[in-house]
C-alpha positions as CSV (number, residue, x, y, z in Angstrom):
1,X,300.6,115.2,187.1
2,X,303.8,113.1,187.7
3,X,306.2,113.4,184.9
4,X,308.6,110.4,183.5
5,X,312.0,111.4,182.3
6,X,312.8,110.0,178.9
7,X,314.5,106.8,178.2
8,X,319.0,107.9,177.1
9,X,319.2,106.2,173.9
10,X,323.0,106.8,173.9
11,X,322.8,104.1,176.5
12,X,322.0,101.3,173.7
13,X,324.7,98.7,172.7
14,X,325.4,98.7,169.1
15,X,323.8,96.0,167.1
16,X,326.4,95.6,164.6
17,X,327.9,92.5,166.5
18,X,324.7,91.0,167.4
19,X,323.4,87.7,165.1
20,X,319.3,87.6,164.3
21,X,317.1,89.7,162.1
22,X,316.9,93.4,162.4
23,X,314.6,93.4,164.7
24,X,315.7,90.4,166.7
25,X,318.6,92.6,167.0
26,X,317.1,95.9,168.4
27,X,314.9,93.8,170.8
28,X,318.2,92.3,172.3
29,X,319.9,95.9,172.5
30,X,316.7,97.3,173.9
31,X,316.1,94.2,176.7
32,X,319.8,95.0,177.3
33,X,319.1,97.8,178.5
34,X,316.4,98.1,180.1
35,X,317.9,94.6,182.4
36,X,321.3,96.5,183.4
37,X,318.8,99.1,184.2
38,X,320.1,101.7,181.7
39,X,316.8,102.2,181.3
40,X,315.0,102.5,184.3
41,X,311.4,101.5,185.6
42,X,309.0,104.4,184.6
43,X,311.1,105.9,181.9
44,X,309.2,107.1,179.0
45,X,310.3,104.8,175.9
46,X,310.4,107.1,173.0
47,X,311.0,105.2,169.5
48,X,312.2,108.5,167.6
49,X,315.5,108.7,169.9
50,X,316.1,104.6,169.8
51,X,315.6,105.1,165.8
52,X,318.4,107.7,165.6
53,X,320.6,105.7,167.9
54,X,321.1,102.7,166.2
55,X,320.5,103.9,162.7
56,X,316.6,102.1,161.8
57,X,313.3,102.8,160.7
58,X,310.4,102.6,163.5
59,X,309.4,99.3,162.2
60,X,311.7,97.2,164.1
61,X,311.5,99.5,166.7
62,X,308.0,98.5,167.6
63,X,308.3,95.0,166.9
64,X,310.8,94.9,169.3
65,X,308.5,97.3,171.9
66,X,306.1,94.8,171.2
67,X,308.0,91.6,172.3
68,X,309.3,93.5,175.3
69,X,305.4,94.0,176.3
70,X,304.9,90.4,175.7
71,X,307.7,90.0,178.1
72,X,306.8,92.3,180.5
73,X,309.5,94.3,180.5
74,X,307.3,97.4,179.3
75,X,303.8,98.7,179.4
76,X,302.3,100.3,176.6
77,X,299.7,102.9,177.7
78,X,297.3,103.7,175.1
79,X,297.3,107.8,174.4
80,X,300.3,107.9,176.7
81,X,303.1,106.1,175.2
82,X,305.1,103.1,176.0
83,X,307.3,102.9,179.5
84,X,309.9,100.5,181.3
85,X,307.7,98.9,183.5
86,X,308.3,99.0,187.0
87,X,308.6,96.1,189.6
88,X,306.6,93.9,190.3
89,X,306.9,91.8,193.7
90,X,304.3,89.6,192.4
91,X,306.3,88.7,189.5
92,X,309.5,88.9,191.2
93,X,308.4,86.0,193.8
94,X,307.1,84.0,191.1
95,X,310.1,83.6,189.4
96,X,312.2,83.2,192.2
97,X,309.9,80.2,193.2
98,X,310.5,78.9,189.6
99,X,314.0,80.3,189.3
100,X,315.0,77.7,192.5
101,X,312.9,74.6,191.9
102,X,315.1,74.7,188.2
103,X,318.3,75.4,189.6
104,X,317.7,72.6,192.4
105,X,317.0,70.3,190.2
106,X,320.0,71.4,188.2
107,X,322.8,71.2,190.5
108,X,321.7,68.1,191.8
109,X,321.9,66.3,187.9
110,X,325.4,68.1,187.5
111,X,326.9,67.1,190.9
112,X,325.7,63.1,189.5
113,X,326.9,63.1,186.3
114,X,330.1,66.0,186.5
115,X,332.5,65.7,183.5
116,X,336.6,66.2,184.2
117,X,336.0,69.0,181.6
118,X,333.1,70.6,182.9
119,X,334.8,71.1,186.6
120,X,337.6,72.7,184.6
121,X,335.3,75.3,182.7
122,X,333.5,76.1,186.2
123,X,336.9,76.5,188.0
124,X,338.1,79.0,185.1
125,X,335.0,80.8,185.6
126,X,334.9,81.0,189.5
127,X,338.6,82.4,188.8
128,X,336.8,84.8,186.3
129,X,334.8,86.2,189.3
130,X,337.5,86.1,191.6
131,X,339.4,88.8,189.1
132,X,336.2,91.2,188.3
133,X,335.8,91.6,191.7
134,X,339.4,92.8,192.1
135,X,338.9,95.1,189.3
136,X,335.3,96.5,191.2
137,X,333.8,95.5,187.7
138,X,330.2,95.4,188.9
139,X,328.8,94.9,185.0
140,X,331.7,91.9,184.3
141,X,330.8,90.1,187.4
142,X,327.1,89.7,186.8
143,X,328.1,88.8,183.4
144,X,330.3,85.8,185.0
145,X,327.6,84.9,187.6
146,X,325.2,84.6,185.1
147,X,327.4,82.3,183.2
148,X,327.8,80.2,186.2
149,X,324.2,79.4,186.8
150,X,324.6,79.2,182.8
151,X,327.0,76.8,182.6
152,X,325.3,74.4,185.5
153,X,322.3,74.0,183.3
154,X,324.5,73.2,180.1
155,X,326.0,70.7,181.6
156,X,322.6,68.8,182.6
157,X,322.4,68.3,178.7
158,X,319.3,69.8,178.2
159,X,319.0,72.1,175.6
160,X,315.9,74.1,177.0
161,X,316.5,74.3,180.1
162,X,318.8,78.0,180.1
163,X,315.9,79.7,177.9
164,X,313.2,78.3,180.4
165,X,314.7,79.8,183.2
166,X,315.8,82.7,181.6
167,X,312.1,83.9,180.7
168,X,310.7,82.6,184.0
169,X,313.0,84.5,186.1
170,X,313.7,87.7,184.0
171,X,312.2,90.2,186.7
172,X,314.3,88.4,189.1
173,X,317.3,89.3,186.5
174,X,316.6,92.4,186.6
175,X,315.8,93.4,190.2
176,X,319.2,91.7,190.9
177,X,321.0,94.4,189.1
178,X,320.1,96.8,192.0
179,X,321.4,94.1,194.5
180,X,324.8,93.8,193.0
181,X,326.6,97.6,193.8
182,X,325.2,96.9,197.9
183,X,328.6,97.3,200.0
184,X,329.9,93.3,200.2
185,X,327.2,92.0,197.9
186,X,329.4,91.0,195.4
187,X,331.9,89.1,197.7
188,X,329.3,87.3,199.6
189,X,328.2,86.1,196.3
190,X,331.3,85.0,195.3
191,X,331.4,83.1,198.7
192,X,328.0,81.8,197.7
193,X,329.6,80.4,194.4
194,X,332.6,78.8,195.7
195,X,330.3,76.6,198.4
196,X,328.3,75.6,195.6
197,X,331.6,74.6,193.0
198,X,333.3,72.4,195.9
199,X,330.2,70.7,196.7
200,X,329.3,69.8,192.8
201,X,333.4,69.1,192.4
202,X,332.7,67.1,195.8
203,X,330.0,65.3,194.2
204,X,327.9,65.9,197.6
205,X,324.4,66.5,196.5
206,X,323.1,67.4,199.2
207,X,325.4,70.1,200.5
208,X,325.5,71.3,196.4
209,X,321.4,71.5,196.6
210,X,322.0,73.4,200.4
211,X,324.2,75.9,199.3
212,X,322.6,76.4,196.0
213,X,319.4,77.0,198.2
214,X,321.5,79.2,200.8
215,X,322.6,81.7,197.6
216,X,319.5,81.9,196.2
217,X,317.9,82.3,199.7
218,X,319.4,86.0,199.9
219,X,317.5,87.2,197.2
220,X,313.9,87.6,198.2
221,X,314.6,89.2,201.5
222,X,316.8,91.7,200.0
223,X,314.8,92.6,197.3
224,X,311.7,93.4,199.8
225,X,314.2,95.3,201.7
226,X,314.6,97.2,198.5
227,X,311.3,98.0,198.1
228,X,310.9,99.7,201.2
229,X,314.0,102.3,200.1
230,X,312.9,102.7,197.0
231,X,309.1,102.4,196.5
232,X,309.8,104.6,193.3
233,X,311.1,101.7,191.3
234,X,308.0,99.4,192.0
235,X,304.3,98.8,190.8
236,X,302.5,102.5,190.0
237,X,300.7,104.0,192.8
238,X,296.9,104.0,192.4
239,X,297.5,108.5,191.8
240,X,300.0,107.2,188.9
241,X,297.6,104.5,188.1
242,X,294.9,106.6,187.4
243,X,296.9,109.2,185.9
244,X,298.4,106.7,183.0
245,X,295.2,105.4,182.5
């Protein structure tokens, strides 16, 4: 029988700084880390260690285990325990679809209606990236790119719109974290980003809708690449299957 290793609890940001109820709190330190991949897909999710770690009671431990199931972000196997659920391509291809219909739609609005202001907050952020990369700050500069895509939906006015996408392309999310160390990734993206800020500050719609669909375009391919070097990380073989069931 395969065995999981366990989940490192030391691994869990503090929830001291975070806003929400307590276990609003430990759900957003635990989904933390299970996106950055701190805790891996597979991992056996323990609640005594995440307990002692950020100094709780088990109650909103398994609230928040039970929003991450809701989520999909673990699987709780009845007389087995609760694990990080692995990949799924299924779900990973879904919410690319989704992920790029939104974010077509969203560049397109911006690059109409651009504010003086809101080119300035998108040219301090490009700058952002430009500096993370220098530092080789691989955590920093997802951070920034995911306030890029962030701040492009702000700017359409529409409140929803960031949580929407968020939860329809969260296993996108977090497959891209294994994307981002790849030799040159990280500069390509960059590239990727500054085609898509000149066209928006160009106000060309079309080429900010081409390049937007030429960034997001290297994610599906790569990711299926992926899955061929490291078939560990993705849906439970039918052995495994059987075994957790």
């Amino acid at each position: 029988m395969t065995k999981h290793q366990d989940i490192d609890a030391s691994l869990l940001p503090e929830i001291t700084t975070t806003e929400g109820s307590l276990s609003q709190r430990v759900h957003h330190a635990m989904k933390q880390a299970i996106l950055a991949l701190d805790f891996p897909p597979g991992a056996n999710l323990r609640k005594a260690p995440v307990c002692e770690r950020l100094g709780v009671s088990r109650a909103p431990v398994a609230d928040a285990i039970a929003r991450l199931a809701s989520e999909g972000l673990v699987d709780v196997v009845p007389q087995s325990g609760t694990r990080v659920s692995y990949f799924s391509m299924d779900e990973i291809r879904e919410g690319a679809f989704l992920r790029e219909a939104l974010e077509l739609a969203t560049v397109a609005k911006v690059t109409r209606d651009l504010t003086d202001d809101q080119r300035k907050r998108l040219s301090r952020n490009m700058r952002l990236q430009e500096l993370l990369i220098e530092d080789d700050d691989i955590p920093g500069f997802y951070q920034a790119d995911e306030e890029f895509h962030g701040l492009l939906m702000e700017f359409t006015g529409f409140r929803r719109l960031a949580d929407v996408s968020q939860t329809v392309s969260l296993q996108v999310s977090r497959a891209r974290m294994l994307l981002l160390p790849t030799p040159g990734r990280i500069a390509e993206t960059l590239a990727e980003h500054r085609a898509i800020f000149e066209a928006i500050s160009n106000r060309d719609e079309r080429a900010a809708q081409d390049a937007m669909r030429a960034h997001l375009g290297q994610l599906m391919p790569r990711i299926e690449q992926l899955e061929q070097q490291k078939p560990q990380l993705f849906n439970l073989t039918p052995q495994l299957q059987s075994e957790a069931g």
